[in-house]
C-alpha positions, 0 to 999 in steps of 0.5 A, a space after each residue: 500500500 502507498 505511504 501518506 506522507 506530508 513533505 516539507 520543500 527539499 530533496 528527497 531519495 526514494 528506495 527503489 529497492 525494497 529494503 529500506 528501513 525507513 521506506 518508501 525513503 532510501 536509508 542505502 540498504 541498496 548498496 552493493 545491489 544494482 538499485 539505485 534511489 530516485 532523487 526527487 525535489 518537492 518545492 512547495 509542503 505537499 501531502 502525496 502518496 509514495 510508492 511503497 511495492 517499488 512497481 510504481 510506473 511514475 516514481 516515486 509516487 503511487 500508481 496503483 500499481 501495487 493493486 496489479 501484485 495482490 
């Protein structure tokens, strides 16, 4: 299921690979895999949902592509 988050204006990285503890935001549990975060920017506060199945087609928010996995 999609992540509600509410993000402050900034950088932020994005775990493509699954094995964040602190998901759906990279920590670099990824290293040494071939996963690489997406680096995203939010320029005004904003309440969005991200990605929490890494299948999203537009990361790093949802999709619904998690709906397709059940």
């Amino acid at each position: 299921m999609p992540i509600p988050m509410e993000l402050e204006p900034g950088n932020y990285l994005w775990c493509s690979c699954g094995k964040s503890k602190k998901s759906p935001l990279c920590d670099g549990a990824h290293k040494g895999t071939e996963f690489k975060p997406y680096k995203f920017t939010v320029t005004t506060k904003e309440r969005t949902m991200l990605c929490n199945c890494q299948h999203t087609n537009k990361p790093p928010f949802c999709d619904g592509s998690h709906d397709f996995y059940k």
